[in-house]
Residue frames relative to the residue before (quaternion, step in Angstrom):
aa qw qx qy qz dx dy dz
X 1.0000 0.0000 0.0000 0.0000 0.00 0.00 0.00
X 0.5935 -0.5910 0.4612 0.2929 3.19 -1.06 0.98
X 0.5408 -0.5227 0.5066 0.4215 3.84 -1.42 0.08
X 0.7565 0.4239 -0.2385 0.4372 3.33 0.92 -0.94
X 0.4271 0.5998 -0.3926 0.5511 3.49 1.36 -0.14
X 0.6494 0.5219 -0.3258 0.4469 3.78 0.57 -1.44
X 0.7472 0.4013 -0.3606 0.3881 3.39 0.48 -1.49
X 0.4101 0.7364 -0.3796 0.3813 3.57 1.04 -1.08
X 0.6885 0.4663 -0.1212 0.5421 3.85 0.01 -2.20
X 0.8984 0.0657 -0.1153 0.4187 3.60 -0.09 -0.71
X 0.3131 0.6499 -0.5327 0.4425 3.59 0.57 1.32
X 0.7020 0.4320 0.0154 0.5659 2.80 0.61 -2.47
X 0.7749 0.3029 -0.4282 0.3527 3.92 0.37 -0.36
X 0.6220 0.5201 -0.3890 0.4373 3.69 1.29 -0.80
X 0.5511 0.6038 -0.4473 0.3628 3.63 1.42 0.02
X 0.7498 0.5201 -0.0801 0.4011 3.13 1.02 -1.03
X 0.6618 0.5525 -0.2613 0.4342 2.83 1.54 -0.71
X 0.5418 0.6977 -0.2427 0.4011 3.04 1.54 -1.30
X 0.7519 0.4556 -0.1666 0.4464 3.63 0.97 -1.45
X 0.5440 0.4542 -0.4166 0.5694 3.68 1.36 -0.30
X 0.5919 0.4850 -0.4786 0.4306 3.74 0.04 -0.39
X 0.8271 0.2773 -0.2559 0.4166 3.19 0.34 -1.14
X 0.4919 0.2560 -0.5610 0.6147 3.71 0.63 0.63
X 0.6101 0.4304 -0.5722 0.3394 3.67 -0.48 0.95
X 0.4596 0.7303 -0.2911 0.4132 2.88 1.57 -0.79
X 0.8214 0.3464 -0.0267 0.4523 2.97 0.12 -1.99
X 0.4728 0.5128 -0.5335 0.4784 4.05 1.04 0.87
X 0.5969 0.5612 -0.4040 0.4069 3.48 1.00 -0.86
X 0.5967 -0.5270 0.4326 0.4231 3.57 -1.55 0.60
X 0.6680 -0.5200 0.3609 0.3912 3.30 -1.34 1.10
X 0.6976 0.4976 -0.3264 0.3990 4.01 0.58 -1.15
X 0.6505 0.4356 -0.4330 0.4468 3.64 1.01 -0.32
X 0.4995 0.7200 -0.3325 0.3486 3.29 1.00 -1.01
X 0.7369 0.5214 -0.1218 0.4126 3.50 0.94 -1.44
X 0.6179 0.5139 -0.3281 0.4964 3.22 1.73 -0.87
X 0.8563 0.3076 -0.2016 0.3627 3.61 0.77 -0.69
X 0.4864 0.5848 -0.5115 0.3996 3.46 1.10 -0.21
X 0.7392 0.4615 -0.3932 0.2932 3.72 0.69 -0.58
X 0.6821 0.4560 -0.3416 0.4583 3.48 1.58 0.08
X 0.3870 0.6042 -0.4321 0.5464 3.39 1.47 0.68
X 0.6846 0.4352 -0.2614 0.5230 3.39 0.60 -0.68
X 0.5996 0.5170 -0.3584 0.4947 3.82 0.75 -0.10
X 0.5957 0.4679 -0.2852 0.5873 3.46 0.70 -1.46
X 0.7608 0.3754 -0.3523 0.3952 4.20 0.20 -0.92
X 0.4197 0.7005 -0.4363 0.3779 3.46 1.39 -0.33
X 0.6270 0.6702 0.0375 0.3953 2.89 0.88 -1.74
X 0.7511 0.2632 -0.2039 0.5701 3.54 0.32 -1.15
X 0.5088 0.6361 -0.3701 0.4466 3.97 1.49 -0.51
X 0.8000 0.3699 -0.1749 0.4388 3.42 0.59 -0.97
X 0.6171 0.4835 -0.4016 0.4734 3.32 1.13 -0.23
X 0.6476 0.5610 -0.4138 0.3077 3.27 0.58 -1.09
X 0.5957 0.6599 -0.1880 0.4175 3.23 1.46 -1.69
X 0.8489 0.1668 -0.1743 0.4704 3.49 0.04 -1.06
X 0.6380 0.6411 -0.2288 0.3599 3.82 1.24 -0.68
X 0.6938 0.3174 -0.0127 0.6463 3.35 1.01 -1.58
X 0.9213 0.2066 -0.1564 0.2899 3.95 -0.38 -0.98
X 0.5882 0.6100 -0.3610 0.3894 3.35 1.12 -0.38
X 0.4136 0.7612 -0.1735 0.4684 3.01 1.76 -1.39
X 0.7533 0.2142 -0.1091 0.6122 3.30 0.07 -1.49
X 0.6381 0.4728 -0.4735 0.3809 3.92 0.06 -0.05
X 0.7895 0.2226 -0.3960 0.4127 3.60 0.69 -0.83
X 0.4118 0.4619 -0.5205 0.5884 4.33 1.51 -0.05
X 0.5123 0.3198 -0.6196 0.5014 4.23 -0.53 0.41
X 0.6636 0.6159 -0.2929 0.3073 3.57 -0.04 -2.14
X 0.1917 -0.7396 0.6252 0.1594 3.45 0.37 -1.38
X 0.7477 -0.5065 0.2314 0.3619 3.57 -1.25 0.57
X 0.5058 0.6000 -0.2733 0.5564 3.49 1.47 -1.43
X 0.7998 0.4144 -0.1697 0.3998 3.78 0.16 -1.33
X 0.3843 0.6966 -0.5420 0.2709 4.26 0.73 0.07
X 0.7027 0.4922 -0.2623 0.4418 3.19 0.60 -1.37
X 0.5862 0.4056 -0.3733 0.5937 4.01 0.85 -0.50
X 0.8160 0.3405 -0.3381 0.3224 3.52 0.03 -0.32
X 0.4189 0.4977 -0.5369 0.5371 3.44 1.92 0.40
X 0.6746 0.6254 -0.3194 0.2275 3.46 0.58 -1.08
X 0.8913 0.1132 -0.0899 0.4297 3.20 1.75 -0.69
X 0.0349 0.5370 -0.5623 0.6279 2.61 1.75 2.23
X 0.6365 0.5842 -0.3399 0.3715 4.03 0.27 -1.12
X 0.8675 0.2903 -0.0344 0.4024 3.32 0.93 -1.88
X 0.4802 0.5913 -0.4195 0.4938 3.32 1.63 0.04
X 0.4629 0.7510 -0.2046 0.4241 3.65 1.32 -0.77
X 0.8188 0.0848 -0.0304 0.5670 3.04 0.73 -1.43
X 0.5106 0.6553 -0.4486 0.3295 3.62 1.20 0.74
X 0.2957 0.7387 -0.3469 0.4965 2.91 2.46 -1.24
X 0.7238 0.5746 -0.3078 0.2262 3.36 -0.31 -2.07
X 0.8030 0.2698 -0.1782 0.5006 3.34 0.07 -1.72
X 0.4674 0.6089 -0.5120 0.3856 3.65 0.69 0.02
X 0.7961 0.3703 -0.2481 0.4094 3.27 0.92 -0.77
X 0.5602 0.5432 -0.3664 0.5068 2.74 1.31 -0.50
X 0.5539 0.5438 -0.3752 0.5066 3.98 0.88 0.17
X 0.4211 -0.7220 0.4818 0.2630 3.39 1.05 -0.65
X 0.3377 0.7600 -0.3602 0.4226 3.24 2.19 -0.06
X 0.7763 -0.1077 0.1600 0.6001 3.88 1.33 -0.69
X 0.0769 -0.8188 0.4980 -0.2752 2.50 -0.63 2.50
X 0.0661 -0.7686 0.6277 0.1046 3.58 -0.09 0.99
X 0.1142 -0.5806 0.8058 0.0238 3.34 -1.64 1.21
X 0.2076 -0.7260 0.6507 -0.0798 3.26 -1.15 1.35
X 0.7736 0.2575 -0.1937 0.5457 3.90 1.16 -0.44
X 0.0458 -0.7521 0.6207 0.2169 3.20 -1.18 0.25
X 0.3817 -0.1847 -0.9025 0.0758 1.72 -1.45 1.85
X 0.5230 -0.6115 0.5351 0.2572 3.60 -1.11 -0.17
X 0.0984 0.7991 -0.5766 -0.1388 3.85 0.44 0.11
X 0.5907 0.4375 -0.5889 0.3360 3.62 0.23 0.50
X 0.6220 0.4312 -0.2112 0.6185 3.77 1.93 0.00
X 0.6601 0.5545 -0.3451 0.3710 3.51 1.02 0.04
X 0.5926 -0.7000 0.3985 -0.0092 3.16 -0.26 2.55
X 0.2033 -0.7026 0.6458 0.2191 4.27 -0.74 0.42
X 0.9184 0.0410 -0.1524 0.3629 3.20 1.22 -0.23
X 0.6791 -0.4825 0.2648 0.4857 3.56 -0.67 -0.11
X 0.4664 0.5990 -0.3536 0.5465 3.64 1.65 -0.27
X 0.8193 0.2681 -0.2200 0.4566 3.70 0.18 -0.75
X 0.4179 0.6470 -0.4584 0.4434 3.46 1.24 -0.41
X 0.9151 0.2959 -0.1666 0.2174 3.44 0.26 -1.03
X 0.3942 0.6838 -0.2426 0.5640 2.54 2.51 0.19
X 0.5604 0.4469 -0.3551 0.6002 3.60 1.20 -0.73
X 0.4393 0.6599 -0.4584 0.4019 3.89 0.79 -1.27
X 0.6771 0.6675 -0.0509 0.3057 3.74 0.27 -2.02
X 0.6602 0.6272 -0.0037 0.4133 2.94 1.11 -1.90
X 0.8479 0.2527 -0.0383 0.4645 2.89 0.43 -1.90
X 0.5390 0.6168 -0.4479 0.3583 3.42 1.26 0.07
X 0.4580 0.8158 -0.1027 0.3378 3.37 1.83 -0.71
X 0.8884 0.1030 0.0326 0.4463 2.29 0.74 -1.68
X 0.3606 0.7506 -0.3318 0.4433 3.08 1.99 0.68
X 0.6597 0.5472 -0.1502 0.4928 3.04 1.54 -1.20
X 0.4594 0.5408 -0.3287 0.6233 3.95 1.91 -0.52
X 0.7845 0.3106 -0.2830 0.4561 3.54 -0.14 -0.86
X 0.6286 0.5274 -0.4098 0.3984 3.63 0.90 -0.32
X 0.8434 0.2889 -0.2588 0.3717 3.34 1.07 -0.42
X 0.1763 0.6979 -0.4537 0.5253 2.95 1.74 0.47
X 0.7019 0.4591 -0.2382 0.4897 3.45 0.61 -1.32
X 0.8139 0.2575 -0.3127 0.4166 3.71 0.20 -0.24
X 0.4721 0.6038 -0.4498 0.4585 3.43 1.36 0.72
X 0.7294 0.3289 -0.4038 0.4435 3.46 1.05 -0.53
X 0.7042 0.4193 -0.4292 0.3795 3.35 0.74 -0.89
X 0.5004 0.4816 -0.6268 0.3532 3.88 0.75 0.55
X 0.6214 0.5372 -0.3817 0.4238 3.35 0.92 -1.08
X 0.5935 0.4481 -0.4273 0.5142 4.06 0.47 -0.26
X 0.5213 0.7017 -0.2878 0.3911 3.80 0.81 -0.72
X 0.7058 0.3621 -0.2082 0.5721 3.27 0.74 -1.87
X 0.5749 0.6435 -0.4174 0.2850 3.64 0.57 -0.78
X 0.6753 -0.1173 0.3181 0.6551 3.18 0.74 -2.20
X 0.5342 -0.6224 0.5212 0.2358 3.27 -0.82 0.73
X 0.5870 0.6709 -0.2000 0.4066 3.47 1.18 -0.92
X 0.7356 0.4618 -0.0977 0.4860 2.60 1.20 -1.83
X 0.5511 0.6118 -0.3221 0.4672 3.50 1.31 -0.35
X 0.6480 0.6033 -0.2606 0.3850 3.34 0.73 -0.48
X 0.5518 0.5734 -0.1820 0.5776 3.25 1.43 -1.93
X 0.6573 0.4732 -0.4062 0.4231 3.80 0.40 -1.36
X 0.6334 0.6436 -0.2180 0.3702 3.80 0.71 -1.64
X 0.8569 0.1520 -0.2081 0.4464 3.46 1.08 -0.55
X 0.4443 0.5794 -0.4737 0.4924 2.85 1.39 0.68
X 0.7882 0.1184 -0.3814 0.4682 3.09 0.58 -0.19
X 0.3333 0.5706 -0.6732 0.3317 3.93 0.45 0.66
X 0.4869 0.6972 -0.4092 0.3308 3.77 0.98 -0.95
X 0.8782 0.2815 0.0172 0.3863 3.07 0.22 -1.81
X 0.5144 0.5938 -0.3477 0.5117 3.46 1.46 0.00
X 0.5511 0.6440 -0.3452 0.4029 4.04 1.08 -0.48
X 0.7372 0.4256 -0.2018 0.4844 3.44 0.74 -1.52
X 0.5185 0.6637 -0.3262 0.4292 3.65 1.46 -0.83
X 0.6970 0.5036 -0.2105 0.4651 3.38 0.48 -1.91
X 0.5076 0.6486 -0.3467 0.4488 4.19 1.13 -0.79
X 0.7448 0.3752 -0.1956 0.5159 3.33 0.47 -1.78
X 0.7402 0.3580 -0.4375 0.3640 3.87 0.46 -1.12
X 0.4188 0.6609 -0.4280 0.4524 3.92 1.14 -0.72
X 0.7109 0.4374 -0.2819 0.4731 3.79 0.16 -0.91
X 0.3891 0.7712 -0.3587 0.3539 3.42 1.07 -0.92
X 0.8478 0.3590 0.1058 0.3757 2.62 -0.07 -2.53
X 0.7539 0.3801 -0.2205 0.4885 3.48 1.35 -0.10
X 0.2830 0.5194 -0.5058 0.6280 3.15 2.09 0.52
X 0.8989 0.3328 -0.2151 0.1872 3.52 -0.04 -1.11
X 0.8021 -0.4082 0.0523 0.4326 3.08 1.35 0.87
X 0.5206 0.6695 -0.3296 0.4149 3.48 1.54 -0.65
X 0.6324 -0.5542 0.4556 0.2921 3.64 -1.71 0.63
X 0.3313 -0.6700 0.4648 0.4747 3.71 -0.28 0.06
X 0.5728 0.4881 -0.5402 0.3767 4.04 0.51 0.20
X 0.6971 0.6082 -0.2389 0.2951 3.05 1.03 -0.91
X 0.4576 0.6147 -0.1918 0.6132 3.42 2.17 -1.30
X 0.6687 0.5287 -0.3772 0.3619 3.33 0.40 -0.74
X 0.8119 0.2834 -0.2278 0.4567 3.06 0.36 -1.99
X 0.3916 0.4836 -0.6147 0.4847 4.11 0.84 -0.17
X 0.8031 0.3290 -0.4124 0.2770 3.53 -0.77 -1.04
X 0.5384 0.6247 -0.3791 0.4199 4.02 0.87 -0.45
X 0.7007 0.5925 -0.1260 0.3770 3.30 1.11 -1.47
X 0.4792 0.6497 -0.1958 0.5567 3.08 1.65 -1.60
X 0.8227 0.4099 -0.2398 0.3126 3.84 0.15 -1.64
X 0.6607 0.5316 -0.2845 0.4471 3.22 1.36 -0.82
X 0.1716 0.8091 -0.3826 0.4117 3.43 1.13 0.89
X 0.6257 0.5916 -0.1985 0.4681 3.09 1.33 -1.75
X 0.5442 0.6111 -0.3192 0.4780 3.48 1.06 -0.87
X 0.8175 0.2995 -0.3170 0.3762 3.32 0.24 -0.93
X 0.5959 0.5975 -0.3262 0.4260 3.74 0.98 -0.64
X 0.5305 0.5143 -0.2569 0.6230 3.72 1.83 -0.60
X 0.7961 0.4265 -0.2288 0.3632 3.23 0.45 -0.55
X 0.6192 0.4018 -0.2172 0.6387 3.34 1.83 -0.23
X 0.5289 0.4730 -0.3959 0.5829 3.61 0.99 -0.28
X 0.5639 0.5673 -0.4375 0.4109 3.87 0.22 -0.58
X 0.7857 0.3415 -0.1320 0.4987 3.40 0.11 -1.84
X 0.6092 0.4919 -0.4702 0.4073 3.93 1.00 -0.41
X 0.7695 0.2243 -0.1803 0.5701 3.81 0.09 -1.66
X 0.4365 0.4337 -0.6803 0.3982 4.09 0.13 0.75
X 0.8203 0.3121 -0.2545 0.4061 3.71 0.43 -0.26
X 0.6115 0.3702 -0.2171 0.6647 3.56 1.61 0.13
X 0.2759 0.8061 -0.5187 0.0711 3.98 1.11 0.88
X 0.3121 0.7455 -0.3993 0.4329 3.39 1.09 0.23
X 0.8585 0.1092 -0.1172 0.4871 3.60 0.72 -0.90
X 0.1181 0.7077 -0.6068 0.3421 3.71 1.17 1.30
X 0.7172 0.3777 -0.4507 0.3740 3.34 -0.14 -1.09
X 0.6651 0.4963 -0.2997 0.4707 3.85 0.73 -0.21
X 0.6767 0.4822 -0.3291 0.4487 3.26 0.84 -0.38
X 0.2978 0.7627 -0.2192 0.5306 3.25 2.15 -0.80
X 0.7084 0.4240 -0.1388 0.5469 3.65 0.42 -1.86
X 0.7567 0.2183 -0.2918 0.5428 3.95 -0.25 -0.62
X 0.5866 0.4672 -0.5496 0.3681 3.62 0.32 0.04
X 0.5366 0.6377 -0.2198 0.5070 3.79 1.31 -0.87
X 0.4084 0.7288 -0.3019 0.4593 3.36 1.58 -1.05
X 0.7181 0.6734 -0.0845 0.1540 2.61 0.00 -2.37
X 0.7244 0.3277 -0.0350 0.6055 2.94 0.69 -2.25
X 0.5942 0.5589 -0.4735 0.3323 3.56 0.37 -0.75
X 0.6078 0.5418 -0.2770 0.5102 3.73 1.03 -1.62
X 0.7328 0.4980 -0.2922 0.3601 3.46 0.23 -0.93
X 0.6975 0.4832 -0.2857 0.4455 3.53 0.87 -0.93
X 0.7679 0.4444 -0.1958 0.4178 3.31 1.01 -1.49
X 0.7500 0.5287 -0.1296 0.3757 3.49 1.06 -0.88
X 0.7379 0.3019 -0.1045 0.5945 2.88 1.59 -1.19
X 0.7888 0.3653 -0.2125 0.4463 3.62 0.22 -0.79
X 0.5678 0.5824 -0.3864 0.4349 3.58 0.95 -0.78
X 0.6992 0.5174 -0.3461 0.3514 3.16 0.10 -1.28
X 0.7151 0.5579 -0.1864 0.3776 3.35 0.85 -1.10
X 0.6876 0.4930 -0.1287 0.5173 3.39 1.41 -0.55
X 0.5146 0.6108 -0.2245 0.5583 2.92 2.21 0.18
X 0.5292 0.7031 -0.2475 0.4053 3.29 1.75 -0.91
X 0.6584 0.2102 -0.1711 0.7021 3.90 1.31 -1.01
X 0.0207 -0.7491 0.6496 -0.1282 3.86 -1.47 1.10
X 0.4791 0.6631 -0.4662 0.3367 3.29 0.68 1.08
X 0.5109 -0.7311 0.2058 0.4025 3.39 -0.11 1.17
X 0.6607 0.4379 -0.5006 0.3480 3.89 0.37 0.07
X 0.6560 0.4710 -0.3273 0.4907 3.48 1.35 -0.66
X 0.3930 0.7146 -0.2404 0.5264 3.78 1.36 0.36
X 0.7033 0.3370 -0.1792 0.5998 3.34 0.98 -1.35
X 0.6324 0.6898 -0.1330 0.3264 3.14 1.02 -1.16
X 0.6576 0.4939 -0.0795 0.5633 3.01 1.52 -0.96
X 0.5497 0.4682 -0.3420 0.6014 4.21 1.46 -0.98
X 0.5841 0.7191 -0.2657 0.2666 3.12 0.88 -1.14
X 0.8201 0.1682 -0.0348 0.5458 3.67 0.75 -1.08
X 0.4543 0.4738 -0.5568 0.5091 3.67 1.45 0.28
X 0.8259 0.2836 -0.2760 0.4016 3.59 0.65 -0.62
X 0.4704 0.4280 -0.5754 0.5142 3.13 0.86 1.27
X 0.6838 0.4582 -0.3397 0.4551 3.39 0.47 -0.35
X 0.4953 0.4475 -0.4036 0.6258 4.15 1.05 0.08
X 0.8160 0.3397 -0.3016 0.3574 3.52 0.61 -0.97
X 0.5098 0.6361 -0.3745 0.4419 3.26 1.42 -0.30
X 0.6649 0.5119 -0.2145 0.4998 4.22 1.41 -0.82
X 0.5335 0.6788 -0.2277 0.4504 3.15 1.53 -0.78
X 0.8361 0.0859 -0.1344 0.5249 3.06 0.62 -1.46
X 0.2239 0.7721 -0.4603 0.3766 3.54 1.32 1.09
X 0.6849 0.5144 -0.0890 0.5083 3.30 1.18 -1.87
X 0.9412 0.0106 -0.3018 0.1517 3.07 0.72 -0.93
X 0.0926 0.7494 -0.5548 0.3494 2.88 1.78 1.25
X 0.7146 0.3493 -0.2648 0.5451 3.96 0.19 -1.24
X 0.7069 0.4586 -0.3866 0.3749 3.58 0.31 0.59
């Protein structure tokens, strides 16, 4: 199989796949649901920060070269704060709980406006998502992979919260479903234009490398931490170290299995 075939197969399937879990998810009774979505989010914590600081940075500042570190802080620095105002635009909006109360409508008018919203901007961040893991692709094929489940990780609990969304806002669950499948396979196209863009601009991977690191970094710390901060009793504590460092160790020995 081609590389580009590879990236192709596992874009489009961790999209899909990602959204069928989480309409499996959301059949289960609402009290199990609650017990595990917060240990998904640990384990994605995890696979976020490895990928980020283990697998791509790595290969961004060995691309970069000695001359090139400082550019690749510079655009770790600015991917950081591109993340930010993105969210802060509402342009890309992780919902990690359900309910969500940064998505939770007073009425049946905005409900389905947020419904709208989040389909939007699910479909941005999805291809966003298949720009980096092409860029990790062009790098190392390896590294493509590692990128791919890092974010399949963190794309499960997401698809939960945006899935609720859409069934707050009025939609059938066949219908929530197959939008949200449709929505993911976005990623495809943003992979597929990233390919044919930085295959002819390979000079500035190792940077693209650097905001993809961005990416996960923002996500873990900004989004998911905070949330894993919310419960602080000591078994759900252990419980938590527990599966971020299974999820680093799970990328770890991702990389250097494909190595």
């Amino acid at each position: 199989m081609s590389t580009l075939a590879l990236l192709l197969v596992l874009t489009a399937g961790g999209g899909v796949l990602s959204a069928l879990l989480a309409g499996g998810f959301l059949l289960l009774p609402e009290s199990r649901r609650d017990q595990l979505v917060p240990h998904l989010i640990s384990f994605a914590t995890g696979a976020l920060l490895g990928a980020a600081l283990l697998a791509l940075l790595p290969h961004a500042i060995a691309g970069a070269g000695p001359e090139g570190t400082h550019g690749i802080g510079i655009a770790l620095a600015a991917g950081i704060i591109v993340f930010f105002v993105l969210e802060k635009l509402v342009l890309w909006r992780h919902c990690h709980a359900d309910p969500c109360e940064a998505h939770a409508p007073t009425d049946q008018h905005r409900a389905r406006a947020s419904a709208h919203l989040i389909l939007w901007g699910d479909a941005f961040h999805n291809a966003l998502d298949g720009v980096l893991i092409a860029a990790a692709f062009l790098t190392d094929p390896h590294l493509g992979v590692v990128t791919a489940i890092a974010v399949f990780t963190h794309e499960i609990p997401q698809e939960i919260g945006d899935l609720a969304i859409l069934l707050h806002g009025g939609m059938g669950r066949r219908r929530a479903l197959v939008l949200n499948i449709l929505v993911s396979l976005s990623s495809v196209l943003g992979a597929v234009v990233a390919w044919f863009l930085l295959a002819a601009a390979l000079e500035v991977l190792p940077y693209a490398l650097a905001i993809a690191a961005a990416s996960f970094l923002y996500i873990a710390v900004a989004d998911l931490i905070p949330g894993l901060h919310r419960r602080v009793d000591a078994r759900t504590s252990v419980e938590q170290v527990v599966l971020i460092a299974l999820g680093i160790l799970v990328i770890a020995g991702s990389h250097a299995f494909a190595h």
